[in-house]
C-alpha angles and dihedrals in degrees: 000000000000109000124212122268117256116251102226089199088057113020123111139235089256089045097052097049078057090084124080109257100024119101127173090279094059103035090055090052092058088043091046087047093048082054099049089046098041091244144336110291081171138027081219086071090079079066089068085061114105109237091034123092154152090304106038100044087057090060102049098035100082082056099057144051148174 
């Protein structure tokens, strides 16, 4: 079972803490930075969250869209 990827411009709190390595901290930054931009143009913007880097992005982008 392959799951649909998360739209960053719709998901929720509880969808996104649905990912592994992303806790509530963390979900609640991407949701407080959508905000901030208006919305996700990019999944690489994550990488513009503190706390979220090379590493980490690569883990969590096969699991989100925009």
């Amino acid at each position: 079972y392959k799951r649909q990827p998360i739209n960053l411009n719709s998901c929720s709190l509880e969808e996104l803490t649905t990912i592994d390595g992303i806790g509530e901290t963390r979900a609640q930054a991407i949701l407080d930075y959508r905000d901030y931009l208006g919305g996700y143009t990019s999944v690489s913007q994550l990488k513009d969250i503190k706390g979220i880097g090379d590493a980490t992005f690569a883990k969590i982008e096969p699991y989100v869209t925009v």
